[in-house]
DRENDO-1510 file (C-alpha; in Angstrom, 1 decimal, always signed):
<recs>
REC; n; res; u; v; w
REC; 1; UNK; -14.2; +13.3; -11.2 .
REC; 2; UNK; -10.9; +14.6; -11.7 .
REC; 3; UNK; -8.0; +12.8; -9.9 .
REC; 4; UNK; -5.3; +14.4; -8.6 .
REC; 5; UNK; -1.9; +13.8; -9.8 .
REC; 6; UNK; +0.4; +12.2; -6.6 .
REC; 7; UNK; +3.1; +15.5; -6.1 .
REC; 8; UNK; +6.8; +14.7; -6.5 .
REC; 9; UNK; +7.6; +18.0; -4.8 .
REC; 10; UNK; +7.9; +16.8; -1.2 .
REC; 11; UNK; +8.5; +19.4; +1.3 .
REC; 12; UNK; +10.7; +19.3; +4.0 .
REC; 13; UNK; +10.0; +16.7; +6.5 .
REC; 14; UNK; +9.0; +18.5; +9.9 .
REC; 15; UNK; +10.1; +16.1; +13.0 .
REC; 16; UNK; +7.3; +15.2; +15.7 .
REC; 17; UNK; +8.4; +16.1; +19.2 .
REC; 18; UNK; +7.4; +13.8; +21.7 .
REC; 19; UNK; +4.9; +11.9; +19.2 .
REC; 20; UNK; +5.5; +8.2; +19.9 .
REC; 21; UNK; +1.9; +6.9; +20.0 .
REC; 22; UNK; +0.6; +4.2; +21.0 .
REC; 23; UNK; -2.3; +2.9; +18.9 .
REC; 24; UNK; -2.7; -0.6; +20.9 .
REC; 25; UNK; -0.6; -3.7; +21.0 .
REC; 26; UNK; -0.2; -6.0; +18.5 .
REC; 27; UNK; +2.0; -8.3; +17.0 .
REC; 28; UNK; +4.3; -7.4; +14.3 .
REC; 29; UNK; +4.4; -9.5; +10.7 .
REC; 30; UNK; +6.8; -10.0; +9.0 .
REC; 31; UNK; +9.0; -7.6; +6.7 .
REC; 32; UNK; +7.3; -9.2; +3.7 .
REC; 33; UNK; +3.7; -9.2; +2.8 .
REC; 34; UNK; +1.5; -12.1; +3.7 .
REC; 35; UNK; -0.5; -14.1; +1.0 .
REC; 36; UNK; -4.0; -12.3; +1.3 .
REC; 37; UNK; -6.5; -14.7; +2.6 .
REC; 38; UNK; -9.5; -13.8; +4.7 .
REC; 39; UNK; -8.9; -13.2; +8.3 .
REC; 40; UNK; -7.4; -15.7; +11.3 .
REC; 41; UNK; -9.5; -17.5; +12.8 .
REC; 42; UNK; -9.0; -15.2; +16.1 .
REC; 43; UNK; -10.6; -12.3; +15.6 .
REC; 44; UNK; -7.5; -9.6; +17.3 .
REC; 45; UNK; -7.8; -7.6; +20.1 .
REC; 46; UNK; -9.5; -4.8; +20.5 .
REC; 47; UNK; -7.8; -1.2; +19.7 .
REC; 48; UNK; -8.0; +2.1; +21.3 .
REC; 49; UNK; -7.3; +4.5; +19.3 .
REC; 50; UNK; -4.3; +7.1; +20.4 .
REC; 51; UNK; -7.1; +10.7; +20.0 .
REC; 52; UNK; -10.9; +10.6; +20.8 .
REC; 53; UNK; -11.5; +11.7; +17.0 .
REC; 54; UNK; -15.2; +11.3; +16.0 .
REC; 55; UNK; -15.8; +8.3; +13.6 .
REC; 56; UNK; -16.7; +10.3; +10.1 .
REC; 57; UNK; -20.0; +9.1; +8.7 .
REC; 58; UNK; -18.8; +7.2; +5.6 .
REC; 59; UNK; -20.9; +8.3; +2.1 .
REC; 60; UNK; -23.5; +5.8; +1.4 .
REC; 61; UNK; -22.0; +3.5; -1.3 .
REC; 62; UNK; -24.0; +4.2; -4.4 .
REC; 63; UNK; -21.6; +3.3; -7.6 .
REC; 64; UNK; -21.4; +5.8; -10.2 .
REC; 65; UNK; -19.8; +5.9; -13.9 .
REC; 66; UNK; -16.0; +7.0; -12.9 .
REC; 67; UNK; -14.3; +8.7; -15.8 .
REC; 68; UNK; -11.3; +8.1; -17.1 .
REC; 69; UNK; -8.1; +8.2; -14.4 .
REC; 70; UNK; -4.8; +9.5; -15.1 .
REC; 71; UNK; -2.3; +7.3; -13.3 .
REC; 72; UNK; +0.8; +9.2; -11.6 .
REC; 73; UNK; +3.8; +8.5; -14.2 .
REC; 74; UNK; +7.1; +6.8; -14.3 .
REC; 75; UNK; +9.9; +9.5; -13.3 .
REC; 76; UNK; +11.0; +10.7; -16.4 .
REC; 77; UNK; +8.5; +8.6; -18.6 .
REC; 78; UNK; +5.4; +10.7; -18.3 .
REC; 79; UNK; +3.1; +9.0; -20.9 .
REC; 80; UNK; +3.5; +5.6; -18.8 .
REC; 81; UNK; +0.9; +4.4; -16.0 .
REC; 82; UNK; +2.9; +2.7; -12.8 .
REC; 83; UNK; +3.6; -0.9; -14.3 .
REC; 84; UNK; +5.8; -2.6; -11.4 .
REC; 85; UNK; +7.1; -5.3; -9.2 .
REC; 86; UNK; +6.9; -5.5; -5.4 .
REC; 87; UNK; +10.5; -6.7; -3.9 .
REC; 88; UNK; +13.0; -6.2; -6.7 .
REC; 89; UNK; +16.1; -6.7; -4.6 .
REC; 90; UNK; +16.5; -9.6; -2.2 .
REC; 91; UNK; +18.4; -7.1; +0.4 .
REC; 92; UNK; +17.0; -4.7; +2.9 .
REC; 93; UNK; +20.1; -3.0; +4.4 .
REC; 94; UNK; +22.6; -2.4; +1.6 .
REC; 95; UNK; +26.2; -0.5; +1.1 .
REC; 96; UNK; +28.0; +1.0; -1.3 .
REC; 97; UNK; +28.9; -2.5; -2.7 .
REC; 98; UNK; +25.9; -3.3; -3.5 .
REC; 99; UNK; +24.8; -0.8; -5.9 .
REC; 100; UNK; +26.6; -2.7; -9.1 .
REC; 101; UNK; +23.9; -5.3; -8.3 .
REC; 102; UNK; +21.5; -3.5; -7.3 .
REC; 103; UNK; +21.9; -1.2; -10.7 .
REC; 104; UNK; +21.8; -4.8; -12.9 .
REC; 105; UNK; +18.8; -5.9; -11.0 .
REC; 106; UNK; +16.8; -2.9; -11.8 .
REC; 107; UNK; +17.9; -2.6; -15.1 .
REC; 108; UNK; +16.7; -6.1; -16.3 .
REC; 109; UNK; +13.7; -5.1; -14.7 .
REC; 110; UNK; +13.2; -2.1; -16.7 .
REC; 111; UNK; +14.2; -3.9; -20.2 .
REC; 112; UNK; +11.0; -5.7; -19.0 .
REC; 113; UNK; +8.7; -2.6; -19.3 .
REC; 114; UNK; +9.0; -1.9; -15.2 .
REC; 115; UNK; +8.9; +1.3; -14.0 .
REC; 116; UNK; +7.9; +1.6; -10.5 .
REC; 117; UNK; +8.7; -0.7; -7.5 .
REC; 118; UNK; +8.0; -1.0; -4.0 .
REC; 119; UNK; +10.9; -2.1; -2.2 .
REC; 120; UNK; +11.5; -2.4; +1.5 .
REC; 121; UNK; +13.9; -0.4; +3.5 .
REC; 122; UNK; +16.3; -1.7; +7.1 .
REC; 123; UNK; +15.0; +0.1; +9.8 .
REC; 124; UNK; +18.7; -0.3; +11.4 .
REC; 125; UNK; +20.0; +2.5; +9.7 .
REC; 126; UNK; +18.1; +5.0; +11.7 .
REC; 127; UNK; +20.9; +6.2; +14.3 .
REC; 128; UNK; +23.2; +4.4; +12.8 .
REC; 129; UNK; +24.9; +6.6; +11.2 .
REC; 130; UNK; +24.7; +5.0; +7.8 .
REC; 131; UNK; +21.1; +6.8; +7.0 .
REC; 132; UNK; +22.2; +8.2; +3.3 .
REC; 133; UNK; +22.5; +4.1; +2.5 .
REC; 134; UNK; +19.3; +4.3; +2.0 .
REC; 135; UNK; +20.0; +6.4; -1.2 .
REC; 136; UNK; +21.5; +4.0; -2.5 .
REC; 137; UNK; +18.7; +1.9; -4.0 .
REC; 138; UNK; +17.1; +5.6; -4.8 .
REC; 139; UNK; +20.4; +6.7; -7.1 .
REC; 140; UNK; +20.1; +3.3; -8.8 .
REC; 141; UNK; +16.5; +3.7; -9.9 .
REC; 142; UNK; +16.7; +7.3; -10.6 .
REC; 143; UNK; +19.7; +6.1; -13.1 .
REC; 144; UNK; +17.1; +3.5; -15.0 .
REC; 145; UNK; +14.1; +6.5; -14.9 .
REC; 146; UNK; +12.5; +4.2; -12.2 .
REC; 147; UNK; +10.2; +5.3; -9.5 .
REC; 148; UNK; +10.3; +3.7; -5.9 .
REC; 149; UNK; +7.8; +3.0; -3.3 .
REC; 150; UNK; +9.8; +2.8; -0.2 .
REC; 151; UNK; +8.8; +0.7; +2.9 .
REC; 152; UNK; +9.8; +1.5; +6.3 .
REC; 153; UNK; +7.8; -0.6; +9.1 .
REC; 154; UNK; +6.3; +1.9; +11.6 .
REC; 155; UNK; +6.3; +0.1; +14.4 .
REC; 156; UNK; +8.3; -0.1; +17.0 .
REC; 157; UNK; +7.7; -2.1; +20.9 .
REC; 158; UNK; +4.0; -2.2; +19.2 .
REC; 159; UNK; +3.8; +1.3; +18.7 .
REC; 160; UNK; +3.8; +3.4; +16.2 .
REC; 161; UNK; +7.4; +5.1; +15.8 .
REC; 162; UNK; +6.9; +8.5; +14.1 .
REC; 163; UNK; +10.0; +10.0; +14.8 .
REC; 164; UNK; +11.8; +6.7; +12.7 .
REC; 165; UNK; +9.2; +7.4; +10.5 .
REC; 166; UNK; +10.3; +11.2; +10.2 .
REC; 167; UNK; +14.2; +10.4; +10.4 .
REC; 168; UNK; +13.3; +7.9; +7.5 .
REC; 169; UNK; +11.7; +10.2; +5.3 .
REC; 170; UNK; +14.0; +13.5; +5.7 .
REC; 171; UNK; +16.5; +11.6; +3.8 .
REC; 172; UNK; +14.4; +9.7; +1.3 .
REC; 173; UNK; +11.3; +12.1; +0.5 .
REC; 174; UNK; +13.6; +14.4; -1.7 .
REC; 175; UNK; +15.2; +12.1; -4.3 .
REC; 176; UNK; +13.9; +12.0; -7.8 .
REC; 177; UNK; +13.5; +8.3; -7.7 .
REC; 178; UNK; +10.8; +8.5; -4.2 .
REC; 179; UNK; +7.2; +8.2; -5.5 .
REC; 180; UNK; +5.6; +7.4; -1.7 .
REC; 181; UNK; +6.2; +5.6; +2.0 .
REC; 182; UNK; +4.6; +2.6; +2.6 .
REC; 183; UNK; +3.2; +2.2; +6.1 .
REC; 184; UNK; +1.1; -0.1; +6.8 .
REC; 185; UNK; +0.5; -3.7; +6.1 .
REC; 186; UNK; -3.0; -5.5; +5.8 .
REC; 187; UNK; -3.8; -2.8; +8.4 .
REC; 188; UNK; -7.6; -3.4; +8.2 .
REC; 189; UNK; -7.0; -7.1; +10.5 .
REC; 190; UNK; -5.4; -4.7; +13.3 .
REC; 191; UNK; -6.6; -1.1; +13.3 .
REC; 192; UNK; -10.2; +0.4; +13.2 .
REC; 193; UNK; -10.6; +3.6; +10.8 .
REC; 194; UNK; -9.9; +6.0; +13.5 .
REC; 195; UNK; -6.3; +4.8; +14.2 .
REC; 196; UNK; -6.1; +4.1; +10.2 .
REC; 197; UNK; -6.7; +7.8; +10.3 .
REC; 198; UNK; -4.7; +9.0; +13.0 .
REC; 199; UNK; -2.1; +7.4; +11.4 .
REC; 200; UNK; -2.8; +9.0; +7.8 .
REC; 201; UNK; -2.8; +12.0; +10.2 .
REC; 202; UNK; +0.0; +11.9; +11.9 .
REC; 203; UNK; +2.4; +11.2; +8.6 .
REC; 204; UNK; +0.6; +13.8; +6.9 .
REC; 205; UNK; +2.1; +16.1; +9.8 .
REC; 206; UNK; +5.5; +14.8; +9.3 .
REC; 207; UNK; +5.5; +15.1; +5.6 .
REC; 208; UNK; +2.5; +16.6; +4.4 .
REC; 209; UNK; +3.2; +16.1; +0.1 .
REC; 210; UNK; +4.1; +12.7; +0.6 .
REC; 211; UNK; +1.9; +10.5; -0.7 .
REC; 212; UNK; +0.9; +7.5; +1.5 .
REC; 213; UNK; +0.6; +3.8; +0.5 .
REC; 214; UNK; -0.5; +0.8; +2.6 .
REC; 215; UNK; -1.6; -2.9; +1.4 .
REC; 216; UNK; -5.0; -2.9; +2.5 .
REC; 217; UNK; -6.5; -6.2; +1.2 .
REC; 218; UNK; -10.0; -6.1; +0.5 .
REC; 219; UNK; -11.6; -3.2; +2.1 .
REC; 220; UNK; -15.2; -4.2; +0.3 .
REC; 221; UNK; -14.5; -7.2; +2.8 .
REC; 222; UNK; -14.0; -5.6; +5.9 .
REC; 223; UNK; -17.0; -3.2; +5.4 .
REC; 224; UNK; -19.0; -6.7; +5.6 .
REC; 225; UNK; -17.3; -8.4; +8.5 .
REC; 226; UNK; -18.9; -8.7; +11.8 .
REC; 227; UNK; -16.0; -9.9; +13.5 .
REC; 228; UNK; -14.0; -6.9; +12.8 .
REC; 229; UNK; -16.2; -3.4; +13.3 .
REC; 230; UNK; -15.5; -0.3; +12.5 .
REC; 231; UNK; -13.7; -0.6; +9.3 .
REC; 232; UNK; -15.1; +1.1; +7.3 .
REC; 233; UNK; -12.9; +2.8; +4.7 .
REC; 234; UNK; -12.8; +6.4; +4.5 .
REC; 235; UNK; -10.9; +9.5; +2.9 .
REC; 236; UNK; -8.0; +10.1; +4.5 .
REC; 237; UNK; -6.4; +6.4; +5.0 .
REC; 238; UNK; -4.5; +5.9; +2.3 .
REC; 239; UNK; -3.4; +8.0; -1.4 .
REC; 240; UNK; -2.4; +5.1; -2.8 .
REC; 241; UNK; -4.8; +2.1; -1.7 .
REC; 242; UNK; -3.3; -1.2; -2.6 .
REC; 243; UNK; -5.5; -4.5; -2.9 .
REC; 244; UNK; -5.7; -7.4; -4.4 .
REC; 245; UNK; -7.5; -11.3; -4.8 .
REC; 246; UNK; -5.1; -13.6; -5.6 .
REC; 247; UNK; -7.4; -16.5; -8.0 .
REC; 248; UNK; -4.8; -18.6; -9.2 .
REC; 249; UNK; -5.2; -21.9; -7.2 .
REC; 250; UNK; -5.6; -25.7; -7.0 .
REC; 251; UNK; -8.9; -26.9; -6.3 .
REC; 252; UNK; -9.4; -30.8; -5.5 .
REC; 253; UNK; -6.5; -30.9; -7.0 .
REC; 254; UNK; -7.1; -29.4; -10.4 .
REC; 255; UNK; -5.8; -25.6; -11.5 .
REC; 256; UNK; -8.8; -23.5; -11.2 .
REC; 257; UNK; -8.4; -19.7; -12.4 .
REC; 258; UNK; -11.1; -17.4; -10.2 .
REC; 259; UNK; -11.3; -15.2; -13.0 .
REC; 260; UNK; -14.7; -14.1; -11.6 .
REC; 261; UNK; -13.9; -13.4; -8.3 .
REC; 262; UNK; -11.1; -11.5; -8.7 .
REC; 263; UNK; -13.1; -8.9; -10.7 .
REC; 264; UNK; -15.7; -8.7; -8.4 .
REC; 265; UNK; -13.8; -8.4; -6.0 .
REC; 266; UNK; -12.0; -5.5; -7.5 .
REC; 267; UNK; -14.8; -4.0; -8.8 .
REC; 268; UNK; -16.3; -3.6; -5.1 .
REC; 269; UNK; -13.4; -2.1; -4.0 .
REC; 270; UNK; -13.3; +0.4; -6.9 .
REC; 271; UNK; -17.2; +1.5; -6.2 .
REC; 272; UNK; -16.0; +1.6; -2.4 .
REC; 273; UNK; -13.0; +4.6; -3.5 .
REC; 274; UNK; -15.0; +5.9; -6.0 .
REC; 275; UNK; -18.0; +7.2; -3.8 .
REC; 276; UNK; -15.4; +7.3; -0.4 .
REC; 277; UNK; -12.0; +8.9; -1.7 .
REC; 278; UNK; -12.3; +9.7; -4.9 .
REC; 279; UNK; -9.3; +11.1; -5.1 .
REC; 280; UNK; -7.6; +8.1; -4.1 .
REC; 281; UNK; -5.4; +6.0; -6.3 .
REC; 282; UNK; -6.3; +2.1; -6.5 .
REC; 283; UNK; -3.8; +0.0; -7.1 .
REC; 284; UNK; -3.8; -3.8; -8.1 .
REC; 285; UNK; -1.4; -6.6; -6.9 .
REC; 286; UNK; -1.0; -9.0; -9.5 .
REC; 287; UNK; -0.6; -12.6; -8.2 .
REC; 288; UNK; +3.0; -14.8; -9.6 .
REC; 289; UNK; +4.4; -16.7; -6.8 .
REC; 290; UNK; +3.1; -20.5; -5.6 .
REC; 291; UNK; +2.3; -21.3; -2.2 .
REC; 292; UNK; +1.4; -25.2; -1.8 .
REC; 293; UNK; +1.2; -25.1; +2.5 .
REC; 294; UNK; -1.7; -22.2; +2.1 .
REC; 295; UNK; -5.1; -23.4; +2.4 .
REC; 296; UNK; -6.0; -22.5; -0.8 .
REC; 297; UNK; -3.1; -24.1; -2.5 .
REC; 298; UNK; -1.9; -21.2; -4.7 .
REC; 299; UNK; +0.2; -21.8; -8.1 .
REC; 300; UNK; +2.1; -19.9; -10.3 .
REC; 301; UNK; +0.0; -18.0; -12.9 .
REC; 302; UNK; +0.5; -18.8; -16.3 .
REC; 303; UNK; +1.5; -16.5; -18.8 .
REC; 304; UNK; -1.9; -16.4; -20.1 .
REC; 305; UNK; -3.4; -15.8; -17.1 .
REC; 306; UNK; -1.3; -12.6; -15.8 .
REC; 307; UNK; -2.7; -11.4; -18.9 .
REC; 308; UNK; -5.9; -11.9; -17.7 .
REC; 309; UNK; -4.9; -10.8; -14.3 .
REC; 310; UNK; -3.9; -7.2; -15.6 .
REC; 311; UNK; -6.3; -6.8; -18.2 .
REC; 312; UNK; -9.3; -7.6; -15.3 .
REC; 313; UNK; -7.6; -5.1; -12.9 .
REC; 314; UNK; -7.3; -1.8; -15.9 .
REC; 315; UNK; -11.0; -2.8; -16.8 .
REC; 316; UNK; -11.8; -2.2; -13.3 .
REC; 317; UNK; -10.5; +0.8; -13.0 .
REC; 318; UNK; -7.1; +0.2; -11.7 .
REC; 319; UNK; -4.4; +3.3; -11.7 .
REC; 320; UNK; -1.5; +1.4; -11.0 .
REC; 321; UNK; -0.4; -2.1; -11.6 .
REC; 322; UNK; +2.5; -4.1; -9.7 .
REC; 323; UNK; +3.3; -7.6; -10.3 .
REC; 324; UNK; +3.7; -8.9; -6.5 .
REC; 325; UNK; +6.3; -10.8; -5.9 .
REC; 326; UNK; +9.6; -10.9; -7.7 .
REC; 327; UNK; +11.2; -12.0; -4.7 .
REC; 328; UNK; +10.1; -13.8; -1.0 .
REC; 329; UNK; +11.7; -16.2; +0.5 .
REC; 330; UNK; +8.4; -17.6; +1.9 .
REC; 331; UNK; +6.5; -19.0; -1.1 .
REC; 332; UNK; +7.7; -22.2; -3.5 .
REC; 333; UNK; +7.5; -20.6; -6.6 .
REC; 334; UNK; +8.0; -16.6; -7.3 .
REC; 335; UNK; +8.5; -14.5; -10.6 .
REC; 336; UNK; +12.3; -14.1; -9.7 .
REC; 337; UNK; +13.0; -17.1; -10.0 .
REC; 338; UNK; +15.4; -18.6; -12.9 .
REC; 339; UNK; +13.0; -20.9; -14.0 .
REC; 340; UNK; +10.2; -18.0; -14.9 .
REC; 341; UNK; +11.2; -17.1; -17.9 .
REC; 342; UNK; +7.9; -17.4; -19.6 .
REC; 343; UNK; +6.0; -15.5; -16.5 .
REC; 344; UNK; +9.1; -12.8; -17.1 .
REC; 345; UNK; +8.7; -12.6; -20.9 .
REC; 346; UNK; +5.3; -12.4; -20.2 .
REC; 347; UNK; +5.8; -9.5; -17.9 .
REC; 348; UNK; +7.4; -6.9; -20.8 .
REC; 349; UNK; +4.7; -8.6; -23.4 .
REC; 350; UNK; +1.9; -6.7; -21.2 .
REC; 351; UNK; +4.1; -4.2; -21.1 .
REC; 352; UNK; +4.4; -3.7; -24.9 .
REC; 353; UNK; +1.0; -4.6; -25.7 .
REC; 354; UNK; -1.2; -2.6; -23.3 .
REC; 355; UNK; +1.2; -0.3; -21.2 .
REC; 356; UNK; +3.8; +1.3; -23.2 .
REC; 357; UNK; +3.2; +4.8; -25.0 .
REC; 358; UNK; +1.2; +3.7; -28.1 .
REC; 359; UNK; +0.4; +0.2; -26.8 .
REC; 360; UNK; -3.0; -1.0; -29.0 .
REC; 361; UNK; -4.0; -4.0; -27.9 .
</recs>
């Protein structure tokens, strides 16, 4: 089936009057995504979603051959499928001072073969006064033919905040460097489909070109779940669809690489778009960073297995590929650090050998 390309021609963003609504209360996580892992213990509270919206029927999953994908490209590099990091720049809220660094940042980056990021976006800026900051970071990736994936959080006193959300993307959606806003974070442990919807909805009314990302973990796994009904994934929740198993580990104290999970796990999730949303784009989080307090005792990925992380997730049918995280201050280990510089060479090797124009690996 033939996917459609994600528009760069973003129209005007139209501001929602009165349309602070309230999908429920829950607590917010932090600015930074958590390590996927499968849900608390705690199953959370039940959600009422803001409309009375009838549940669509979701297509019975019956996986079909899905031909070839044409990732969206690089701004300005339109042979070249999204190949990225997730938190590039260890700042949120930067000034005019900041864009030497931030320009040197995303530079190295792109001598590694990057060329699309997601990076998160202060919040505080919205009344502040100082909204065109937020070009900043924009300018200096549109200056290195770098594409962006912005993230603003939505919510605000546990509800979600449409008017930031507008006020955020009048001044961002425009830029040359903006590929999509990022909503939404492991959505699938808080909000049934409906809300996931309404909130699809809702931003799609604000801005209706731009294309809308959220991390939604395993969706294959929440289709399963019991203790979490009504999840089941449907059109209209997300254009760009970002999940992920993380399989680099300890186990009884050994490294142990779930090579096998991780493609089963992306392969149910591709089946799921494919016969759901079809015109959806899957993308893969690729795990670098070490965690020894999770439960699962993750470790940093060798080089030779982010090879095997990325060429798993393109046989399954990935259309974009981000390398998650360069930067967090919560895990022990992460590919920013100075000490990486095998993970980092590692990073514009795949780039040169199955990514670039050409590549033949």
């Amino acid at each position: 089936m033939q996917k459609r390309t994600v528009s760069f021609i973003i129209a005007a963003a139209l501001l929602l009057t009165g349309c602070r609504s309230a999908v429920g209360t829950v607590t917010t996580p932090t600015s930074q995504p958590a390590s996927p892992t499968p849900p608390p213990p705690t199953a959370p509270p039940t959600l009422t979603p803001k409309t009375t919206t009838a549940t669509a029927s979701p297509t019975p999953l019956t996986p079909t051959p899905r031909p070839p994908t044409s990732p969206t490209p690089a701004s300005g590099d339109v042979q070249t499928p999204p190949y990225g990091v997730v938190y590039p720049y260890n700042k949120s809220d930067w000034r005019e001072t900041d864009r030497q660094a931030i320009h040197a940042q995303l530079s190295y980056l792109k001598s590694l073969g990057i060329n699309t990021v997601v990076q998160i976006f202060s919040s505080r800026l919205i009344g502040s006064g100082r909204e065109q900051d937020w070009l900043i970071f924009l300018d200096e990736a549109a200056s290195v033919k770098m594409q962006v994936i912005t993230r603003l959080w939505p919510l605000s006193n546990d509800e979600m905040d449409y008017p930031a959300i507008a006020a955020f993307l009048a001044v961002v959606q425009e830029h040359p460097a903006f590929l999509a806003y990022l909503g939404l974070h492991e959505p699938l442990e808080r909000f049934n489909s409906n809300q996931l919807r309404e909130f699809y909805s809702q931003v799609k009314h604000i801005a209706p070109d731009v294309p809308i990302a959220n991390y939604m973990g395993t969706m294959a796994w929440f289709e399963k779940s019991l203790r979490f009904p009504n999840r089941d994934f449907t059109a209209g929740i997300c254009d760009l669809c970002v999940v992920w198993y993380y399989p680099v580990r300890y186990r009884n104290g050994q490294p142990d690489f779930e090579a096998d999970l991780l493609r089963e796990t992306l392969r149910e999730n591709r089946e799921l778009m494919t016969a759901r949303a079809p015109e959806a784009h899957l993308w893969v989080l690729g795990q670098v960073y070490a965690q020894s307090a999770h439960r699962r005792q993750l470790r940093m990925s060798t080089p030779e297995e982010m090879e095997q992380i990325y060429t798993i997730a393109m046989e399954e049918g990935a259309d974009g590929f981000l390398w998650y995280p360069w930067f967090h201050g919560n895990y022990d280990e992460v590919l920013g650090n100075p000490a990486m510089t095998a993970q980092q060479q590692k990073v514009r090797e795949i780039y040169e050998t199955y990514v670039q124009p050409g590549a033949t690996p």
